[in-house]
mmCIF file of the N, C-alpha and C atoms, coordinates in Angstrom:
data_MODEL
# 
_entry.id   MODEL 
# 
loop_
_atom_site.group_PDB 
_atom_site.id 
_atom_site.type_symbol 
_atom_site.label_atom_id 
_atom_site.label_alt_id 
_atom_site.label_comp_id 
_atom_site.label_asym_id 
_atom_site.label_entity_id 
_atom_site.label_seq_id 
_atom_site.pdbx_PDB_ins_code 
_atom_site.Cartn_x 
_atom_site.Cartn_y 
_atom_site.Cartn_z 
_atom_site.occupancy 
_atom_site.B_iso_or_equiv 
_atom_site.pdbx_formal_charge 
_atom_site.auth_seq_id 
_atom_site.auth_comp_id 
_atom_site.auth_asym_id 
_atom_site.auth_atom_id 
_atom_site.pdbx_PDB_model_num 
ATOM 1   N N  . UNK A 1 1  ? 103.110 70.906 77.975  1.00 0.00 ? 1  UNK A N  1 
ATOM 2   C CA . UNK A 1 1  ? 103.337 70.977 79.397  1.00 0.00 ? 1  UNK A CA 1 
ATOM 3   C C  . UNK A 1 1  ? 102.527 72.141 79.976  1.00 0.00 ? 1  UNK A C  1 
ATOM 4   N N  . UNK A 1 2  ? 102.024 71.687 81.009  1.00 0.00 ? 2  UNK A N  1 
ATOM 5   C CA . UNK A 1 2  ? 100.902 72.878 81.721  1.00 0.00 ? 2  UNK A CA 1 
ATOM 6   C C  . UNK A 1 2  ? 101.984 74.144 81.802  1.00 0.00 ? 2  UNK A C  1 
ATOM 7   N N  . UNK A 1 3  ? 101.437 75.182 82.016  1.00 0.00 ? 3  UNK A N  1 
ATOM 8   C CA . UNK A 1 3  ? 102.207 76.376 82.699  1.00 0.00 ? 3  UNK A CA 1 
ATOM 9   C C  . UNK A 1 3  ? 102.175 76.808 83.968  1.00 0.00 ? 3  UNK A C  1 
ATOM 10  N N  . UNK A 1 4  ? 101.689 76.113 84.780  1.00 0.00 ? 4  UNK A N  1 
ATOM 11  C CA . UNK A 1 4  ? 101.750 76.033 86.022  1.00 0.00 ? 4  UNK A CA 1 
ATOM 12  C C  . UNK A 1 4  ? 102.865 75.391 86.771  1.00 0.00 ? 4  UNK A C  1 
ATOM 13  N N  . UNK A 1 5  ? 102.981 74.381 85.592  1.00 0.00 ? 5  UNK A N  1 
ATOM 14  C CA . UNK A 1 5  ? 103.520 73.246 86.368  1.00 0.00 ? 5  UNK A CA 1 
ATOM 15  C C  . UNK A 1 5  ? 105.011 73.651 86.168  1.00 0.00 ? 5  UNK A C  1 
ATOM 16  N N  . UNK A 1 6  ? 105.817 74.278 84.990  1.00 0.00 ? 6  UNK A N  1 
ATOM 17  C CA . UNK A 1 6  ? 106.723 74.951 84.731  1.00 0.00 ? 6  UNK A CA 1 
ATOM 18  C C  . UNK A 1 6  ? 106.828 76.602 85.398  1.00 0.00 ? 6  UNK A C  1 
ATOM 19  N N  . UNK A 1 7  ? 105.599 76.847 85.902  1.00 0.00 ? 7  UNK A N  1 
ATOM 20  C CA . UNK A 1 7  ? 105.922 78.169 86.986  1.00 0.00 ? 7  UNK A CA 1 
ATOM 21  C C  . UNK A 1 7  ? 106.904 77.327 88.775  1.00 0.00 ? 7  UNK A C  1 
ATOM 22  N N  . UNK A 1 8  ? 105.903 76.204 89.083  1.00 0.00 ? 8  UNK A N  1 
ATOM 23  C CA . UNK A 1 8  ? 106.509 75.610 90.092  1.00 0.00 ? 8  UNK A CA 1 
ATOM 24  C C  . UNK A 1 8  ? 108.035 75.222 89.983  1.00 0.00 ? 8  UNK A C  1 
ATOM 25  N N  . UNK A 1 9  ? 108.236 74.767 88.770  1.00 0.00 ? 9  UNK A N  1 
ATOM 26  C CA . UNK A 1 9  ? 109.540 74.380 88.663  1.00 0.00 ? 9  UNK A CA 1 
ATOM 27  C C  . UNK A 1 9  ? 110.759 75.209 88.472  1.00 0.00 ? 9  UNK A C  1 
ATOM 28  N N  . UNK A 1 10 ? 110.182 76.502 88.047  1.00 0.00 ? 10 UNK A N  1 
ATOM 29  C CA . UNK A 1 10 ? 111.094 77.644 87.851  1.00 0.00 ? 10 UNK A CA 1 
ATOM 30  C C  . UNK A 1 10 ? 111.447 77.768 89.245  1.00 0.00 ? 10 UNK A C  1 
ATOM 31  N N  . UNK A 1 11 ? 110.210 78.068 90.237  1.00 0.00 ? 11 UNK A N  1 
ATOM 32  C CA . UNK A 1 11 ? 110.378 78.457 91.839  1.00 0.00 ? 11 UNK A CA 1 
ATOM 33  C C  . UNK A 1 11 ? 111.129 77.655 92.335  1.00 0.00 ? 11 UNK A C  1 
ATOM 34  N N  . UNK A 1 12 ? 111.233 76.044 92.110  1.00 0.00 ? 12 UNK A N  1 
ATOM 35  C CA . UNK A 1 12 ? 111.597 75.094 93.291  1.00 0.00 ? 12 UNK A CA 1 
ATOM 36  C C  . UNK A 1 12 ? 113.312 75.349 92.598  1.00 0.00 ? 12 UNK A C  1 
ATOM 37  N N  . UNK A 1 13 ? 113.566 75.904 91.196  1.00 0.00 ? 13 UNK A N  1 
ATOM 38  C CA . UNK A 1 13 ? 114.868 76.102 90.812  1.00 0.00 ? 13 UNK A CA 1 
ATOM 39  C C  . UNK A 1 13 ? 115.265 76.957 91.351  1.00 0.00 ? 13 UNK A C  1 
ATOM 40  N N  . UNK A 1 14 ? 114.677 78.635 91.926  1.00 0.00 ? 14 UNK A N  1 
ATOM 41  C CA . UNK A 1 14 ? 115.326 79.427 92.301  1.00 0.00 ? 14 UNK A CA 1 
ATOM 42  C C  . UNK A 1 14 ? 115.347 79.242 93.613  1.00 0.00 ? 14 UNK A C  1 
ATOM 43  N N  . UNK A 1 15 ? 114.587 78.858 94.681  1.00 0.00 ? 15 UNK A N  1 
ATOM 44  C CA . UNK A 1 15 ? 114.905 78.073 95.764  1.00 0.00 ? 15 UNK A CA 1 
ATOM 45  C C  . UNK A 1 15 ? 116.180 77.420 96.236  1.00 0.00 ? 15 UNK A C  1 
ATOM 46  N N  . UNK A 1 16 ? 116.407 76.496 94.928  1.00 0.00 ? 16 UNK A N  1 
ATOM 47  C CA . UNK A 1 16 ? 117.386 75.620 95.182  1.00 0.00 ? 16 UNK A CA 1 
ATOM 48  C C  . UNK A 1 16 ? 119.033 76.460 94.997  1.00 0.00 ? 16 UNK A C  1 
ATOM 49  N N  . UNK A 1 17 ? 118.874 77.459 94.279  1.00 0.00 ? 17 UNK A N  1 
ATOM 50  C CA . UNK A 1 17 ? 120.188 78.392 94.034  1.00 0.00 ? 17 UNK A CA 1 
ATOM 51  C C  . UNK A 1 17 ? 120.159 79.158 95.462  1.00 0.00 ? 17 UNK A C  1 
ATOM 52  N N  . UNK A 1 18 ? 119.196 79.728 95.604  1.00 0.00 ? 18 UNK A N  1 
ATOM 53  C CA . UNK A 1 18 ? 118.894 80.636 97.227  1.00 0.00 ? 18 UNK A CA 1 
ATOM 54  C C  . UNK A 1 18 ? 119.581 79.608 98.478  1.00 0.00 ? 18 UNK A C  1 
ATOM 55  N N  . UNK A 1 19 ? 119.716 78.610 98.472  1.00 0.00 ? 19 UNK A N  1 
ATOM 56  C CA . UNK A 1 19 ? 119.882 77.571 99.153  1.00 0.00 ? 19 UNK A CA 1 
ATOM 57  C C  . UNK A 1 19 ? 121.246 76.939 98.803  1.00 0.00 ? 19 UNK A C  1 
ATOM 58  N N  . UNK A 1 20 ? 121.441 76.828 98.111  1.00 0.00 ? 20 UNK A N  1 
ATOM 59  C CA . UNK A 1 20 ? 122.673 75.980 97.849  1.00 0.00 ? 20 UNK A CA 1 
ATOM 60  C C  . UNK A 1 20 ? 123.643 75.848 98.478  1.00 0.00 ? 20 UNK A C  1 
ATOM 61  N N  . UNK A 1 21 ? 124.447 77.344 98.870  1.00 0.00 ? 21 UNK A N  1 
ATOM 62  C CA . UNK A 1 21 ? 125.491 77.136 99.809  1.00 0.00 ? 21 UNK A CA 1 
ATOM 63  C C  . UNK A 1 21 ? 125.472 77.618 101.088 1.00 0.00 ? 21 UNK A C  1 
ATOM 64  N N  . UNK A 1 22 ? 123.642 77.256 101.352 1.00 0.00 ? 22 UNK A N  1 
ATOM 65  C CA . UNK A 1 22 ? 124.046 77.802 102.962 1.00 0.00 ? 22 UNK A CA 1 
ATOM 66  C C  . UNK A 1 22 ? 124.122 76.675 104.034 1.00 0.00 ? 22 UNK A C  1 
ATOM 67  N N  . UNK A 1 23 ? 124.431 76.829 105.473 1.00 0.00 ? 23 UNK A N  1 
ATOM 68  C CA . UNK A 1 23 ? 124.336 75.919 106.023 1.00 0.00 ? 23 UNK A CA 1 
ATOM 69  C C  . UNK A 1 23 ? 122.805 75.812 106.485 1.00 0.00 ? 23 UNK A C  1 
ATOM 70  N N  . UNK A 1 24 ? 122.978 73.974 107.377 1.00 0.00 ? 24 UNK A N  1 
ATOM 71  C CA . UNK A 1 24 ? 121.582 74.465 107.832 1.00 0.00 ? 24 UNK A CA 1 
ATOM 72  C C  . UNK A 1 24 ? 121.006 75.011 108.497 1.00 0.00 ? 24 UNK A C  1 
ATOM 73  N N  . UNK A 1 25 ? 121.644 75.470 109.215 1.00 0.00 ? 25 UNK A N  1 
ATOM 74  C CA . UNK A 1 25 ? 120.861 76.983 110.542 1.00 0.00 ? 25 UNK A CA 1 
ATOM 75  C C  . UNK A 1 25 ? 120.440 77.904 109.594 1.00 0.00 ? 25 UNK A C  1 
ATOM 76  N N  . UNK A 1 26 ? 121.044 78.223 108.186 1.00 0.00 ? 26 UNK A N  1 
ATOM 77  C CA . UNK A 1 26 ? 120.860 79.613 107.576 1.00 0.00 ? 26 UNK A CA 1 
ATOM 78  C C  . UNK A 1 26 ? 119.721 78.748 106.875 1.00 0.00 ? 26 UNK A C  1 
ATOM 79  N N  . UNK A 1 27 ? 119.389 77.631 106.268 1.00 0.00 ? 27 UNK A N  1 
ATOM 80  C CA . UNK A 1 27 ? 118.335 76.827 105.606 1.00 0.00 ? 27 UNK A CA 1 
ATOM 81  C C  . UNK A 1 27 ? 117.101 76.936 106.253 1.00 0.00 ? 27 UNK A C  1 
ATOM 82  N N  . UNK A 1 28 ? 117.257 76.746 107.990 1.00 0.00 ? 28 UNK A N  1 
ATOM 83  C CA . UNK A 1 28 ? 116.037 76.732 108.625 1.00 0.00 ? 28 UNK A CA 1 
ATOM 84  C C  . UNK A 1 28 ? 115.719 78.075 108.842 1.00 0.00 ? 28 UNK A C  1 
ATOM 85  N N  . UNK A 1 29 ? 116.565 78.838 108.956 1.00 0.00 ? 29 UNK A N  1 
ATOM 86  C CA . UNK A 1 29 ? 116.620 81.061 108.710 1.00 0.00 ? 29 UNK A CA 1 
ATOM 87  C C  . UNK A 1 29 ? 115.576 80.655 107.553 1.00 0.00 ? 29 UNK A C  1 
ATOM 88  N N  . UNK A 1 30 ? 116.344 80.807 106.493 1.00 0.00 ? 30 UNK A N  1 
ATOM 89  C CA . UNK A 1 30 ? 115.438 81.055 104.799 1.00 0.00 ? 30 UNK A CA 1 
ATOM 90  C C  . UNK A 1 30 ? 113.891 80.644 105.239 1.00 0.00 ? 30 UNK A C  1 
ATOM 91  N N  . UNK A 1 31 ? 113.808 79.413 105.463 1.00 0.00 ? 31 UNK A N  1 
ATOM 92  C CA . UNK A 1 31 ? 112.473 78.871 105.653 1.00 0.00 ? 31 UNK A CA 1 
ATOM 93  C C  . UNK A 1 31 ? 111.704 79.289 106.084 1.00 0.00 ? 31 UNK A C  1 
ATOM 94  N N  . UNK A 1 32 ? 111.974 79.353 107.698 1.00 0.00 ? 32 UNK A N  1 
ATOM 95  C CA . UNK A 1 32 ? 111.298 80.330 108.532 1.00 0.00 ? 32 UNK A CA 1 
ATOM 96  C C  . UNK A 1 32 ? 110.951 81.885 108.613 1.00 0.00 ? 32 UNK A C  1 
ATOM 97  N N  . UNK A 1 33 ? 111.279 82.684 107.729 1.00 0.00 ? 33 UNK A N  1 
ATOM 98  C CA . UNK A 1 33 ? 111.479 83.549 107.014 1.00 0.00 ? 33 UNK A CA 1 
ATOM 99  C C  . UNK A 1 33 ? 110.270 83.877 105.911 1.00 0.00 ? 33 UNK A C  1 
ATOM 100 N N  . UNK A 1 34 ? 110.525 82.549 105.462 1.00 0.00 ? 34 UNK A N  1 
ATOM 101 C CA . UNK A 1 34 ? 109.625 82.760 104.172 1.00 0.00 ? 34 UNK A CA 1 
ATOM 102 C C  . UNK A 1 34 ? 108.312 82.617 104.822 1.00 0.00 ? 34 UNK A C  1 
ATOM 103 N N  . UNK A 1 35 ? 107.972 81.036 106.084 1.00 0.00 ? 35 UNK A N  1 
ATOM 104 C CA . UNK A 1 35 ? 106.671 81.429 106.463 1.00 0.00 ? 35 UNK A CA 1 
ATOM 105 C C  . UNK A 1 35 ? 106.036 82.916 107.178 1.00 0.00 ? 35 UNK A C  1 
ATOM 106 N N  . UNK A 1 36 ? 106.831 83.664 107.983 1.00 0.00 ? 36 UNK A N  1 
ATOM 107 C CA . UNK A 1 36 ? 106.740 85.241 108.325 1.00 0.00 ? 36 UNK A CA 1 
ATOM 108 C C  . UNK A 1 36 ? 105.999 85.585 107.118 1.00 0.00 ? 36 UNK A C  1 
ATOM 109 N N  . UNK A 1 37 ? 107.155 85.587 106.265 1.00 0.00 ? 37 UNK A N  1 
ATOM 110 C CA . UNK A 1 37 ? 106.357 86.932 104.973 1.00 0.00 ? 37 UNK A CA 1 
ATOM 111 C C  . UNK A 1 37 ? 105.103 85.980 104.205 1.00 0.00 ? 37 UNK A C  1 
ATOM 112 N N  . UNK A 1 38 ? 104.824 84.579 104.499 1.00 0.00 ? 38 UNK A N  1 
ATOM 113 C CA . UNK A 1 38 ? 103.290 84.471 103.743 1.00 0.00 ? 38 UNK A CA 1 
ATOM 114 C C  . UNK A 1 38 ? 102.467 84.603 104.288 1.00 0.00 ? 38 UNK A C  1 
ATOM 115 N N  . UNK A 1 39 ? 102.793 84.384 106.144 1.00 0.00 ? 39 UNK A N  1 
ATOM 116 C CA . UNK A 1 39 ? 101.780 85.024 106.966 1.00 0.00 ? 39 UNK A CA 1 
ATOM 117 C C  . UNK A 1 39 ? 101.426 86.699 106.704 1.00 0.00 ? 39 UNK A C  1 
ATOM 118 N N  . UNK A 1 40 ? 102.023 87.324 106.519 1.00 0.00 ? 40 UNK A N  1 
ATOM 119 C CA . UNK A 1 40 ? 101.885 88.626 106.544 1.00 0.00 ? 40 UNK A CA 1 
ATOM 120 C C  . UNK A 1 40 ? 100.906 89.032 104.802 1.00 0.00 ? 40 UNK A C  1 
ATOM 121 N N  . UNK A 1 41 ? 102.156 88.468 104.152 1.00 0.00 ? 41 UNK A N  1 
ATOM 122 C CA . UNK A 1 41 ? 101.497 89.012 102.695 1.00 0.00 ? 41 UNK A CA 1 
ATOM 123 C C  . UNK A 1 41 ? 99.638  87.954 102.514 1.00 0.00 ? 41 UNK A C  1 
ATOM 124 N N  . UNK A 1 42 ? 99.583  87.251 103.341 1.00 0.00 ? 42 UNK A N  1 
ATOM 125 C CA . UNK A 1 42 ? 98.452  86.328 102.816 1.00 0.00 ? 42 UNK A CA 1 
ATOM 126 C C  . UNK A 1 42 ? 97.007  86.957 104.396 1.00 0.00 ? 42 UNK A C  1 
ATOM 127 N N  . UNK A 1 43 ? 97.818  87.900 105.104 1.00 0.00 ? 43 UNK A N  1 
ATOM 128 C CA . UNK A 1 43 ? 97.151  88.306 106.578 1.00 0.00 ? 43 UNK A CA 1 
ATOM 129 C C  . UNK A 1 43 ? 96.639  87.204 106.973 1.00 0.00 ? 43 UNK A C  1 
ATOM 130 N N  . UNK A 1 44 ? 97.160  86.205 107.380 1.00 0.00 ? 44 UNK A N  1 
ATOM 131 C CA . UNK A 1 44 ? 97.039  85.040 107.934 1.00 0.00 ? 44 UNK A CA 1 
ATOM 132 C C  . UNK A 1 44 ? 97.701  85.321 109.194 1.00 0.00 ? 44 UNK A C  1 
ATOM 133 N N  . UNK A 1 45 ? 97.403  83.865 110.210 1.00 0.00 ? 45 UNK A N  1 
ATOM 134 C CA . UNK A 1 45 ? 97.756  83.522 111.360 1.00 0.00 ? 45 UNK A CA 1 
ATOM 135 C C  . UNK A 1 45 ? 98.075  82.025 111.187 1.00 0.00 ? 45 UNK A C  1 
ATOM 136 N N  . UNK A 1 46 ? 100.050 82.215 111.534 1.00 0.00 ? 46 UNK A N  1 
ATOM 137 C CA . UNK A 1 46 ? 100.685 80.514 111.553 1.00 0.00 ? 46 UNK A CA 1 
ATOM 138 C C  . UNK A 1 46 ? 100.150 79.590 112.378 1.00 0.00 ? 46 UNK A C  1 
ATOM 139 N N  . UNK A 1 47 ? 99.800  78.360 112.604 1.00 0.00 ? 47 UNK A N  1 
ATOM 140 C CA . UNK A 1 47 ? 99.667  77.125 113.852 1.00 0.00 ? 47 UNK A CA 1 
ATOM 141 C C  . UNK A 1 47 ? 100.332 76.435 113.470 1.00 0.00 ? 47 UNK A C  1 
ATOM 142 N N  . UNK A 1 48 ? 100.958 75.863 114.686 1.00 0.00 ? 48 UNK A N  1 
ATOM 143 C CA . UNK A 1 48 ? 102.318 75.071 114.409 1.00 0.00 ? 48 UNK A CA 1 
ATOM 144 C C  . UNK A 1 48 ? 101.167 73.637 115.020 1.00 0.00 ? 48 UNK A C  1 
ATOM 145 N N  . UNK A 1 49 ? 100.742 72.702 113.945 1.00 0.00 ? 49 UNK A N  1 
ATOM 146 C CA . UNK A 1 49 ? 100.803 71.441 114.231 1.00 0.00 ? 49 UNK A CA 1 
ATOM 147 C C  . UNK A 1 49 ? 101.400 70.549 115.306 1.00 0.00 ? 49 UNK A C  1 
ATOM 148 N N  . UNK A 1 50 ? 100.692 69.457 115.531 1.00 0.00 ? 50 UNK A N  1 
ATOM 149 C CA . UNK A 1 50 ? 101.423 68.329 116.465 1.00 0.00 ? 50 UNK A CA 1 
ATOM 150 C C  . UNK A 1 50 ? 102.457 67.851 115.751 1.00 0.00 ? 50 UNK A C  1 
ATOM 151 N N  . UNK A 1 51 ? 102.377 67.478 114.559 1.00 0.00 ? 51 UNK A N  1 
ATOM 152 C CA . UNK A 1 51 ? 103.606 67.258 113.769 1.00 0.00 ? 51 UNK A CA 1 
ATOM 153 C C  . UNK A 1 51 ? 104.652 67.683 113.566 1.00 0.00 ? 51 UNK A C  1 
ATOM 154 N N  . UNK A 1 52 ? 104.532 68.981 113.964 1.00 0.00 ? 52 UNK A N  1 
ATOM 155 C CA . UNK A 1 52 ? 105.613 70.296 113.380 1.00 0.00 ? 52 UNK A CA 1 
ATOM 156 C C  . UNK A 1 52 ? 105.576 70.764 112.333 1.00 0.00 ? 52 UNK A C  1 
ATOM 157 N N  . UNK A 1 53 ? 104.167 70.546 111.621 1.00 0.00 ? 53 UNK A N  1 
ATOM 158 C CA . UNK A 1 53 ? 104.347 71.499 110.697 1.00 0.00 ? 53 UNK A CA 1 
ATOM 159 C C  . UNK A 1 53 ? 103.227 72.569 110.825 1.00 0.00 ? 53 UNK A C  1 
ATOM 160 N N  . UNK A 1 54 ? 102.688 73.642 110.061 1.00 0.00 ? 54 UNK A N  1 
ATOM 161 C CA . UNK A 1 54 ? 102.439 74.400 110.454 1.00 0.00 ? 54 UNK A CA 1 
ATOM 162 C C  . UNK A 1 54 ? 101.054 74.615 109.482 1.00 0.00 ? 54 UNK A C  1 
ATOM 163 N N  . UNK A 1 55 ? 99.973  75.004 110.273 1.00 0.00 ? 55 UNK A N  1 
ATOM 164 C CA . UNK A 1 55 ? 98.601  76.059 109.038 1.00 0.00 ? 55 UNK A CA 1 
ATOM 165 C C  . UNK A 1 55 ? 98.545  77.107 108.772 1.00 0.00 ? 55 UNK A C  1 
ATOM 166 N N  . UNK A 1 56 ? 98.163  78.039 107.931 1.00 0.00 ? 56 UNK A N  1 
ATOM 167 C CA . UNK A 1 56 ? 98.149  79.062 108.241 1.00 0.00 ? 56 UNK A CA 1 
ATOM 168 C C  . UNK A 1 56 ? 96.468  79.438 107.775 1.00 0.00 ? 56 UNK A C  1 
ATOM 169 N N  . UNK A 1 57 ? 96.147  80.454 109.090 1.00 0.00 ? 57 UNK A N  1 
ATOM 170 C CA . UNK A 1 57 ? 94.723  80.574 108.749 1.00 0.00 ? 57 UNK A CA 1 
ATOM 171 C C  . UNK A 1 57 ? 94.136  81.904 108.910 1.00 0.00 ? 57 UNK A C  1 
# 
């Protein structure tokens, strides 16, 4: 098994514990949250898509 592919899966596991018992206002908190700090740690700039989702560039 790649080790990449078991790094992702570790993440999408601790995600899913970070998450588990919140509601979803605190779900869309976490989320939104997390894009802040990759904008920052990556010195990027968010665009929020027609879709709603977002680039960062």
């Amino acid at each position: 098994m790649p080790r990449a592919l078991t790094e992702v899966w570790d993440w999408k596991d601790a995600v899913n514990d970070d998450i588990k018992d919140m509601s979803v206002e605190e779900k869309i908190r976490y989320f939104s949250d997390g894009l802040v700090q990759a904008e920052q740690l990556l010195h990027g700039r968010l665009i929020r898509n027609d879709d709603g989702s977002y680039t960062l560039k």
